[in-house]
C-alpha positions as CSV (number, residue, x, y, z in Angstrom):
1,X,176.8,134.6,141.1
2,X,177.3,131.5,143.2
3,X,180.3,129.0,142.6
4,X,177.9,126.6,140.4
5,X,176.5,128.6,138.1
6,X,179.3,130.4,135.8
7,X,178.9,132.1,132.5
8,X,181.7,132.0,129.8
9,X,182.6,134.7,127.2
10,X,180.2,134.3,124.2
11,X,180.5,131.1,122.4
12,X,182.6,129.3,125.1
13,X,181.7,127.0,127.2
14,X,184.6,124.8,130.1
15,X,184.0,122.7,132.6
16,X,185.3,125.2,136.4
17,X,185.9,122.2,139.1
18,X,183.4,120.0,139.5
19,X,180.4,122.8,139.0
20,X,178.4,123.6,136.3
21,X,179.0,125.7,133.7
22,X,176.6,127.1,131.0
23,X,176.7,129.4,128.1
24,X,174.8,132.6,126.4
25,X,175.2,133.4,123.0
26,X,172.9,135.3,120.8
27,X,169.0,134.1,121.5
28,X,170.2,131.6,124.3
29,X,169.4,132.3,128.0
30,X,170.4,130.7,131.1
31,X,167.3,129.9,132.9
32,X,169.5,130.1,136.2
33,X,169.9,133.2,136.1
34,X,166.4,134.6,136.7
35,X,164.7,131.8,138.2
36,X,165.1,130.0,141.5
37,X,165.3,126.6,141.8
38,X,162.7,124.5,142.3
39,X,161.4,123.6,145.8
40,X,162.5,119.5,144.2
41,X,165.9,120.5,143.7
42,X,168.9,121.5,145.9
43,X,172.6,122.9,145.7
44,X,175.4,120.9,147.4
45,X,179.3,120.8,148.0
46,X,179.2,117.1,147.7
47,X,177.3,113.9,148.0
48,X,177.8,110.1,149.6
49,X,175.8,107.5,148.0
50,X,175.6,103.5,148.4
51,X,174.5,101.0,145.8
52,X,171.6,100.2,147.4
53,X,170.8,103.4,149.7
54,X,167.4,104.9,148.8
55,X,168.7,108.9,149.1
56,X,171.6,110.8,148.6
57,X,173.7,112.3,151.4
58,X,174.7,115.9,151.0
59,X,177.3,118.5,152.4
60,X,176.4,122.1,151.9
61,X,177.9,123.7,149.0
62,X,177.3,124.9,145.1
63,X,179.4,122.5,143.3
64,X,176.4,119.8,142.8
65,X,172.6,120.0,141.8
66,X,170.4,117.5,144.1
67,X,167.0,116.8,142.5
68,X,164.3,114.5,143.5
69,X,160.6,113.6,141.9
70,X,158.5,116.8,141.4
71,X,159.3,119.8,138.9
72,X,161.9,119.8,136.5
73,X,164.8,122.2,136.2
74,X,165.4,124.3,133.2
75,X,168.7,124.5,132.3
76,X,168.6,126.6,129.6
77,X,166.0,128.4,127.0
78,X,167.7,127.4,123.9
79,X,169.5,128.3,120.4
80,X,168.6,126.1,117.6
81,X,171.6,123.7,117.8
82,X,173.5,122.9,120.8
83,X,175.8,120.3,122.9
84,X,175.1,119.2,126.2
85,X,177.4,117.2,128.4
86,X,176.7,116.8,132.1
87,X,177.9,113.8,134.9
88,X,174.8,112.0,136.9
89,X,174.8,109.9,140.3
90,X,171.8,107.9,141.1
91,X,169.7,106.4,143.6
92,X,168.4,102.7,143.2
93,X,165.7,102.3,140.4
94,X,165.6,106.6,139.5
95,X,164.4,107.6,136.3
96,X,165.8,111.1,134.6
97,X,165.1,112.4,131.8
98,X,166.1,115.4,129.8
99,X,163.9,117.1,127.8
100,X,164.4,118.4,124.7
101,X,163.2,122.3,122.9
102,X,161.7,119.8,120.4
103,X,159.5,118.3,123.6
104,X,161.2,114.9,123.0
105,X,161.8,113.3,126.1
106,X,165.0,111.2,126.8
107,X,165.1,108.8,129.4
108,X,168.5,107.9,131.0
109,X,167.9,104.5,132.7
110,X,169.3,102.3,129.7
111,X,169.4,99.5,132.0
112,X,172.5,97.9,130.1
113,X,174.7,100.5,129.8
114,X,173.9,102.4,132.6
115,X,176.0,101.8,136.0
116,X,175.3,101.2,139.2
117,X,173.9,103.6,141.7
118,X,176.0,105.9,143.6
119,X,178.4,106.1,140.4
120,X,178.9,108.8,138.2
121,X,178.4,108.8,134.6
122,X,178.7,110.4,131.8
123,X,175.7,111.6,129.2
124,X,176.2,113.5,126.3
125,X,173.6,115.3,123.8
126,X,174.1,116.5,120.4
127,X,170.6,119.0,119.1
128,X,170.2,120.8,115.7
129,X,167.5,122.4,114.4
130,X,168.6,124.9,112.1
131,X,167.1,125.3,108.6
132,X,163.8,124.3,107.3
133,X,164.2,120.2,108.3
134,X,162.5,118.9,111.6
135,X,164.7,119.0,114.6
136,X,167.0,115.9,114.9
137,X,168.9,114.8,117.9
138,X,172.1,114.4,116.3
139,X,174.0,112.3,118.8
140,X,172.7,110.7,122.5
141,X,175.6,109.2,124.1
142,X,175.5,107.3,127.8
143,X,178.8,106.4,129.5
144,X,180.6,106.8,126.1
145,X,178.5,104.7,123.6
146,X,176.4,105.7,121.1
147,X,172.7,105.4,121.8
148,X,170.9,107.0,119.1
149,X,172.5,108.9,116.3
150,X,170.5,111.0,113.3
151,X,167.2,110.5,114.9
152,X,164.6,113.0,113.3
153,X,161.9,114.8,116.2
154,X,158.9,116.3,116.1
155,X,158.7,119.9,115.0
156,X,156.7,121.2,118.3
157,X,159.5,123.2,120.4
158,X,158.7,124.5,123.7
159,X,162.2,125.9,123.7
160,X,164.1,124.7,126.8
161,X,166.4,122.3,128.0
162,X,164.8,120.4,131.7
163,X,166.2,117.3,133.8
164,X,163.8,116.1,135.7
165,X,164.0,112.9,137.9
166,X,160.9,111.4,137.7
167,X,161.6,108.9,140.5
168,X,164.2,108.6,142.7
169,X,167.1,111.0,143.3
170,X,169.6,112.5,140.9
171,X,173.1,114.3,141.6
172,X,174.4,116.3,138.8
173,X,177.5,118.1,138.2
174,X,180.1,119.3,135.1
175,X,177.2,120.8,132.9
176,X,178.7,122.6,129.6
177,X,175.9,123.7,127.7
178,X,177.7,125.3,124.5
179,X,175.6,126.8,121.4
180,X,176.6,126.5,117.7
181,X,176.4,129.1,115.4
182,X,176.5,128.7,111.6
183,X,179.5,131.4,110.7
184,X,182.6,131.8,109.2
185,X,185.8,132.2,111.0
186,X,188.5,132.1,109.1
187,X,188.7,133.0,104.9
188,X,191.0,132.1,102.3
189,X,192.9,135.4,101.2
190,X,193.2,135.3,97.6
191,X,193.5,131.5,95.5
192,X,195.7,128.9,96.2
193,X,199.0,127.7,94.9
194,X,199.4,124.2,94.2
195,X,202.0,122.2,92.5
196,X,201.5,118.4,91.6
197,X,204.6,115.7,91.6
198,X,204.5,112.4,90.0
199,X,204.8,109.6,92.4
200,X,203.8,108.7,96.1
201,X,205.6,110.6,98.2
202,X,205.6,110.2,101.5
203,X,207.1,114.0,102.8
204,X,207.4,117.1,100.9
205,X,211.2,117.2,100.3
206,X,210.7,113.7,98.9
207,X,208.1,115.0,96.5
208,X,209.8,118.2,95.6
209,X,212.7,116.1,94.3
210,X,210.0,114.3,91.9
211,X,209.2,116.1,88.6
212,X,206.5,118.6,88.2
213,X,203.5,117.5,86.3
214,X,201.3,120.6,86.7
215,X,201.5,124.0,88.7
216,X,198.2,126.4,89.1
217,X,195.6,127.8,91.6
218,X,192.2,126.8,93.0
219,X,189.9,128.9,95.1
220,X,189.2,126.2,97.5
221,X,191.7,122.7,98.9
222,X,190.1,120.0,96.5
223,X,192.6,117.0,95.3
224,X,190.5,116.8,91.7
225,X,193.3,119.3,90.2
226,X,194.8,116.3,89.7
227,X,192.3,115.0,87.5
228,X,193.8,113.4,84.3
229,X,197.1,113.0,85.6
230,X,198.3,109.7,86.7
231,X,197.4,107.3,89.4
232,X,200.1,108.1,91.7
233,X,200.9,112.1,92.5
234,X,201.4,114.3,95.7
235,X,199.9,118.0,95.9
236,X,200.8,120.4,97.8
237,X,198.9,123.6,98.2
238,X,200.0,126.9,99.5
239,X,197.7,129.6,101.0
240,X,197.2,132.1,103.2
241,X,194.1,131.7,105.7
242,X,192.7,134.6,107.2
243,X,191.8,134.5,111.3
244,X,189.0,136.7,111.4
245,X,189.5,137.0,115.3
246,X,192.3,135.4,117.9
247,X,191.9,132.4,120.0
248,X,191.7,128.7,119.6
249,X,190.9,126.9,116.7
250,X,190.2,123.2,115.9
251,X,191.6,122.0,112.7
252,X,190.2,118.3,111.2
253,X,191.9,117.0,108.3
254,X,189.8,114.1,105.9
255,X,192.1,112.1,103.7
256,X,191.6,109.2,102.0
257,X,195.5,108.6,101.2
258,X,198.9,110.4,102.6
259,X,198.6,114.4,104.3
260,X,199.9,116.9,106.3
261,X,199.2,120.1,107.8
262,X,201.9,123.2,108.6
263,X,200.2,126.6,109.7
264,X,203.0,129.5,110.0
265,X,206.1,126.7,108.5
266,X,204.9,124.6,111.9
267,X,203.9,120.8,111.7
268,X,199.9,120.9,112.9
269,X,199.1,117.3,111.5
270,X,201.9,115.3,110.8
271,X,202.1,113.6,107.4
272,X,200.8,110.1,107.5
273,X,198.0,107.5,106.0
274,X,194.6,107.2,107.0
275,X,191.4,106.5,105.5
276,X,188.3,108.3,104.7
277,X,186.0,108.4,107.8
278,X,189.8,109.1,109.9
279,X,190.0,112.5,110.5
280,X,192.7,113.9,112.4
281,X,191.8,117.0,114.7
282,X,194.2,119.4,116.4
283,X,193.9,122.5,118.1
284,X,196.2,125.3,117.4
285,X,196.0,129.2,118.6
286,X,196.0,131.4,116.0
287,X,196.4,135.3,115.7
288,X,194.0,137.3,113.9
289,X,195.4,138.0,110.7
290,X,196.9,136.2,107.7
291,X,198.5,132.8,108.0
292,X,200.5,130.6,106.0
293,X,198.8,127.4,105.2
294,X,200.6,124.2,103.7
295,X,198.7,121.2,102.8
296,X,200.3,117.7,101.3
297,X,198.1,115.1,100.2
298,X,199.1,111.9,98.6
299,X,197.2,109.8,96.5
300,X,197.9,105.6,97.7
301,X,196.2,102.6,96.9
302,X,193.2,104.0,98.7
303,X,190.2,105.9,97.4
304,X,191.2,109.0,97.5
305,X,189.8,112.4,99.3
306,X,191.1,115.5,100.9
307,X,188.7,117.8,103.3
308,X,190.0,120.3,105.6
309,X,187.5,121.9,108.3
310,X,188.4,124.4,110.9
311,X,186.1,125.5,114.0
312,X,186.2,127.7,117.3
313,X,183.6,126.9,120.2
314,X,180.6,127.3,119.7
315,X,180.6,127.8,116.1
316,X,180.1,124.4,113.7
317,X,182.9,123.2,111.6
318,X,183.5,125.4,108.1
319,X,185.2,123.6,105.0
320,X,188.0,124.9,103.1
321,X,187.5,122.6,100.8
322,X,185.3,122.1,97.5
323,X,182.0,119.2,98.5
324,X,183.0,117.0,95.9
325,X,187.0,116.8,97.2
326,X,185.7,114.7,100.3
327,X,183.3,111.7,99.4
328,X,180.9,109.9,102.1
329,X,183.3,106.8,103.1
330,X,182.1,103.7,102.0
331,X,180.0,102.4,104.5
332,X,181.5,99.8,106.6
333,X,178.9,97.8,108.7
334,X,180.4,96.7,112.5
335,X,181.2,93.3,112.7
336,X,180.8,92.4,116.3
337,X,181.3,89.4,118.4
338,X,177.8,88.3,120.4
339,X,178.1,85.7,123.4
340,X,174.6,84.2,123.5
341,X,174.3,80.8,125.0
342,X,178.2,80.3,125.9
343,X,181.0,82.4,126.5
344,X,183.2,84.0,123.8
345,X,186.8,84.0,123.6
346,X,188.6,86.4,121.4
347,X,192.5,87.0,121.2
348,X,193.4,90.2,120.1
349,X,195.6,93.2,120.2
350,X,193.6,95.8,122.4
351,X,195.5,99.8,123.3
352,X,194.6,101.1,126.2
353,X,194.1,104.7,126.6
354,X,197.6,106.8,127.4
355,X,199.9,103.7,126.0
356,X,201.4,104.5,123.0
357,X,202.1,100.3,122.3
358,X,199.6,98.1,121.9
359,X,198.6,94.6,123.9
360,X,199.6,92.0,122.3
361,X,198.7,88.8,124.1
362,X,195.1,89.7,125.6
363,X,192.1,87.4,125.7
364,X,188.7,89.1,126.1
365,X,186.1,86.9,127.2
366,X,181.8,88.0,126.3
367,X,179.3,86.4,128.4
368,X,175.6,85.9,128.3
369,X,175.5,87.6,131.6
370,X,176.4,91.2,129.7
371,X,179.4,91.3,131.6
372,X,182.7,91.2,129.7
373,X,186.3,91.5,130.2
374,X,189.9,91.6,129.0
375,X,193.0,90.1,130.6
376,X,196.9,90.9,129.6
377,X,198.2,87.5,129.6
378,X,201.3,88.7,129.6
379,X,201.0,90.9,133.3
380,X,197.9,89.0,134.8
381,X,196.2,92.0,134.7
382,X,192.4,92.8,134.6
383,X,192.3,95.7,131.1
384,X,189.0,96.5,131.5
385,X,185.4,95.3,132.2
386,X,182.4,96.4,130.7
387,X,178.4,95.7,130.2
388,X,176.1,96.0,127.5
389,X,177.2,94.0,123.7
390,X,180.5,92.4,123.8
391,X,183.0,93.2,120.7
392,X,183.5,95.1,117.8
393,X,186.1,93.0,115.8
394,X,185.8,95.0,112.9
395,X,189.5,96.7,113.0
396,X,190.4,92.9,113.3
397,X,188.5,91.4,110.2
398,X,187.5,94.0,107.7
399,X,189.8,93.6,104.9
400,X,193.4,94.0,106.1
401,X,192.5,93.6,109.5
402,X,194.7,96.4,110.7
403,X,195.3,97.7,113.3
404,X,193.7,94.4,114.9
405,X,192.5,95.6,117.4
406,X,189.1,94.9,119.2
407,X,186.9,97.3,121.1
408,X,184.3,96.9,123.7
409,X,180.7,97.8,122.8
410,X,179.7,99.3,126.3
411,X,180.1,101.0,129.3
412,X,183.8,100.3,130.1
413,X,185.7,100.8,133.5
414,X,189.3,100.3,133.7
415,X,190.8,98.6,136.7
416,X,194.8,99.9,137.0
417,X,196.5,98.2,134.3
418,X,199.3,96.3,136.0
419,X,200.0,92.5,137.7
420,X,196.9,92.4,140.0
421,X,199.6,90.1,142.0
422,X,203.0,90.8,143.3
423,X,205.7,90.4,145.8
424,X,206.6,93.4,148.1
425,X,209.4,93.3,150.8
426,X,207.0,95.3,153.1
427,X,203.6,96.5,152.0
428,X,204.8,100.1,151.8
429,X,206.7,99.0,148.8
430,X,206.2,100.5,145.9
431,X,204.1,98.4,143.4
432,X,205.4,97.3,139.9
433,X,204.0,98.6,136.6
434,X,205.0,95.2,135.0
435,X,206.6,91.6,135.4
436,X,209.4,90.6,134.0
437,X,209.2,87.1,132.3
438,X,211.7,85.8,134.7
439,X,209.1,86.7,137.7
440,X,206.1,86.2,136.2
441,X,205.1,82.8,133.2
442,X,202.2,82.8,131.3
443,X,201.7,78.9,131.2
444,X,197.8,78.5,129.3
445,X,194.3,78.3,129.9
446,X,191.6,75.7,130.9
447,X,188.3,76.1,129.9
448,X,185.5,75.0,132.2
449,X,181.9,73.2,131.1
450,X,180.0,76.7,130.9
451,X,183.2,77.9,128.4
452,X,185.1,80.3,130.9
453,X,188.7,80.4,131.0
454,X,190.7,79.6,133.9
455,X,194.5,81.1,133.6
456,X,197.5,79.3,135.1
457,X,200.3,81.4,136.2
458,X,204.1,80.7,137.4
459,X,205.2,83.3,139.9
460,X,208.8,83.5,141.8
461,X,208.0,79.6,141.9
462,X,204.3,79.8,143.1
463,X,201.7,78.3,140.7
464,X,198.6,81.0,140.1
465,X,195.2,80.4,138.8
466,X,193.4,83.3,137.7
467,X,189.5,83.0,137.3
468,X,187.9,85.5,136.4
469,X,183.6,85.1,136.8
470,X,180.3,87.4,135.3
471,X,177.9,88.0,138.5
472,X,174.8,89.8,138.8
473,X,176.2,93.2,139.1
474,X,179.6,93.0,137.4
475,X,182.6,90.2,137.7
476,X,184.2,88.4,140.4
477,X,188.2,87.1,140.1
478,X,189.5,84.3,142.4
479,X,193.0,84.4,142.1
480,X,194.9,81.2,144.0
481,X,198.4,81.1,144.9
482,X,200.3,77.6,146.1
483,X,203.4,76.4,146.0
484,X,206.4,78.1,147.9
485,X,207.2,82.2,146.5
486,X,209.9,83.8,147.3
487,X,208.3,86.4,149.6
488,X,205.4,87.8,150.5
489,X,202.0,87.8,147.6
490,X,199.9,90.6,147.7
491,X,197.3,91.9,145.7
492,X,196.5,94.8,144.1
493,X,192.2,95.2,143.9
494,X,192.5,98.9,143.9
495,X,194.5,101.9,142.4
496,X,192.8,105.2,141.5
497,X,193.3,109.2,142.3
498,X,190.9,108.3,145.6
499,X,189.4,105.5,147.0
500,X,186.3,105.6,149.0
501,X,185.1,103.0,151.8
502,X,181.5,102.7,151.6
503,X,180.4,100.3,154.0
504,X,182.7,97.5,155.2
505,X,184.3,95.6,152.2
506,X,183.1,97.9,150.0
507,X,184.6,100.7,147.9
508,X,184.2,103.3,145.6
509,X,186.7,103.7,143.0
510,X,188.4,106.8,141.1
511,X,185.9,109.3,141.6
512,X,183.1,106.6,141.8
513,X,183.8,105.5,138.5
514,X,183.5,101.7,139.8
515,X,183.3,99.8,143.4
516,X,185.8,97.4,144.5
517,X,184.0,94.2,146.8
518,X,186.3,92.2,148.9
519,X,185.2,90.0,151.8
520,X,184.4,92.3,155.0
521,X,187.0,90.2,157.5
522,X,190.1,90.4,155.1
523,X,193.2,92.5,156.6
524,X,193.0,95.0,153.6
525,X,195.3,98.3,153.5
526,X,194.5,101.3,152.1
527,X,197.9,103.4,151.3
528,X,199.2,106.0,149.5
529,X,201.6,105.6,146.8
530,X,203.4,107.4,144.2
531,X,200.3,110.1,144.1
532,X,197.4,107.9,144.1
533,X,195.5,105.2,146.7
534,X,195.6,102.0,146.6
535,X,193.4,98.8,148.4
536,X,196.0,95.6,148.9
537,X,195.5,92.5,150.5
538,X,197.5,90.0,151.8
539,X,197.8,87.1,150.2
540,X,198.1,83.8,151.7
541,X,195.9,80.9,149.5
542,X,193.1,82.3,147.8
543,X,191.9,85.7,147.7
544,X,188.4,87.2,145.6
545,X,187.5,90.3,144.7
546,X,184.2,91.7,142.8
547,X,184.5,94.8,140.5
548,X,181.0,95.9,140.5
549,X,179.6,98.7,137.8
């Protein structure tokens, strides 16, 4: 079997290199296997591609999956309920669509979240159609946000899974095709112990100090022993779970209030709050055999609830806990931010993916162009960008407003997340991860007739402006520096694991995630540094840059 096509151990399903990896289990079967491809589709170790070249250019290999108008490919026949997550590149204007066993087409050229050609992105499907309902596509995901969700099909099923491209040409790699099965995998062995302590407790010493208000057993986790009792009371069960085979399992814990999780006397979830519609998942290896299972939950001001589910791939969650112990959450409609006519400015905290703190001084800024973006005013740094609806505030002003924090609504790329300017002794020098506020002053904002910002800047005795511009294929920032510094300005347009030149003054960016634009004369310098490329420029006056997506 070539490099491209793998298959995993019965209900498995990973992601080998940059291939494609599909699954078999039960009444599944990879199409690949039997068939050859179609004369429309071709095998390849790795492909070039330019915003607005018309075809894709190939290096032999297996790792990739070429396709261009005319049949389409079957992945796989199918089980009733499956996921399906794959990466696509595309020409200018191409049209692919999957094709579901239900016969319902989906078409991937959702023109305002989809990026530009010769980028890859990301597409994830969600199918069930077990039981006696109609098929319903469960989830349809593009770059990350939610497309359609719950969405009941037709009950015709042909009973495979195509891509077609039904004009232009499509690249595909890192296809995980994984099956779900409806079984159990773990059991509770025998009832479980509980013991219920007056008060809110916030650990289980604390709460075995407190007096004991009841002490029984329950077939099944469900915080309603605690029915009748007083407001304020911590459980804590005590089981023993049976692992009906070894391997990885996913635990999610529901609460609506304070709980914790210990498998074998070890912390899986750590005690803490959340609310219902929070869940917490882990994954833990597990023996087969008996475990110990410990389980706190702690009733707050908030309605309460206590579910527990645990899974292994390719089988669906299972609850160890009674229906009734884990309400629907109240349903809690997103209040976004829309820029329509002008731009929209929004302060807020925003946490960026791998940093444990939060951003406390950014400004995010929606245009009627579809192009958005965050700045740290704190670093002069570019957070992110992204296209499609502008802000979901509702962490910001539901209620408490906690953890205020906003989040973009579309397909989001991430630009490195430090100064976008600095001074280097030489331009080998290593660049900073931050400013400190004796280098670098925030000093406020001017807003222009349309309503975008303009940010002024004090560095090492320069004076920076920062603009920062929506343009028809993503944003431009202008970034002027006058006054006397103390050494030489660079900046920073690019940092990523690779950087690609594509034609001159243009780039592709972290595995194609994004492109970098810079003017085709400027002196730019494409290093290595502390494991990853980075694109500087000299600074001496102005210097623009486009991040295009």
């Amino acid at each position: 079997m070539n490099a491209f096509f793998r298959t995993i151990s019965r209900s498995t399903a990973v992601a080998i290199g940059s291939g494609l990896v599909l699954t078999t289990s039960g009444t599944s079967s990879l199409a690949q296997r039997a068939a050859p491809l179609p004369a429309n589709w071709q095998r390849a170790g790795s492909v070039w591609a330019a915003p607005d070249q018309a075809a894709l250019k190939t290096k032999p290999g297996d790792a990739l999956l070429i396709g261009t108008t005319g049949q389409p490919y079957v992945l796989a026949t199918t089980t009733n309920d499956f996921a399906l997550t794959m990466d696509l590149l595309t020409t200018p204007g191409a049209d692919v669509q999957i094709t579901l066993p239900s016969g319902q087409p989906i078409h991937l050229g959702n023109v305002r979240l989809s990026k530009a050609p010769g980028l890859w992105q990301s597409v994830e499907v969600r199918y069930r159609a077990t039981g006696n309902r109609p098929p319903m596509l469960e989830k349809l995901a593009l770059n990350g946000v939610t497309i359609s969700e719950g969405q009941t099909l037709s009950a015709q099923r042909n009973g495979v899974v195509s891509l077609n491209a039904l004009n232009g040409s499509v690249a595909v790699r890192n296809v995980v095709y994984k099956p779900f099965a409806a079984r159990e995998v773990v059991r509770w062995s025998g009832p479980i112990r509980y013991v219920i302590y007056e008060k809110e407790n916030r650990s289980r010493d604390e709460a075995q100090q407190q007096k004991i208000l009841k002490q029984d057993t329950t077939s099944q986790l469900t915080y309603e022993v605690a029915y009748g009792g007083p407001r304020h009371y911590t459980i804590l069960f005590d089981g023993k779970l049976n692992a009906l085979q070894g391997g990885d399992y996913q635990f999610d814990l529901h609460q609506g209030g304070i709980a914790g999780l210990w498998i074998d006397g070890k912390p899986v979830v750590p005690v803490d709050y959340h609310d219902l519609g929070q869940p917490t998942s882990v994954r833990t290896n597990l023996t087969a055999g008996l475990h110990d299972v410990q389980v706190m939950f702690t009733r707050s001001w908030a309605r309460p609830g206590l579910g527990l589910f645990v899974s292994q791939d390719g089988v669906r969650p299972q609850a160890l806990h009674t229906l009734s112990s884990l309400p629907e959450p109240d349903p809690v409609g997103v209040i976004s931010v829309k820029a329509n006519a002008r731009p929209e400015l929004v302060r807020s905290f925003v946490q960026m993916p791998g940093e444990k703190t939060k951003r406390t001084h950014s400004l995010s800024v929606g245009t009627p162009d579809s192009y958005h973006f965050t700045l740290d005013l704190n670093q002069m740094t570019l957070l992110q960008a992204w296209k499609g609806d502008f802000a979901d505030v509702t962490e910001m002003w539901y209620e408490r407003g906690e953890p205020q924090l906003l989040r973009p609504m579309g397909t989001v790329v991430r630009p490195p997340a430090q100064p976008a300017l600095a001074i280097l002794a030489t331009d080998a020098a290593v660049w900073p991860d931050s400013l400190a506020d004796t280098m670098l002053q925030y000093k406020g904002l001017a807003v222009d007739k349309a309503g975008y910002p303009t940010i002024d800047y004090a560095l090492a005795g320069a004076t920076i402006t920062d603009a920062v511009r929506p343009g028809s294929d993503g944003i431009s920032r202008t970034l002027t520096v006058s006054g006397s510094p103390g050494g030489t300005v660079y900046c920073r347009v690019a940092a990523g694991s690779s950087i690609e030149e594509i034609s001159k003054g243009l780039y592709a960016v972290n595995d194609r995630s994004y492109y970098v634009r810079i003017d085709p004369k400027a002196k730019a310098k494409l290093r290595q540094s502390n494991g990853k490329q980075e694109l500087l420029l000299p600074v001496s006056g102005v210097v623009r840059y486009e991040v295009v997506f």
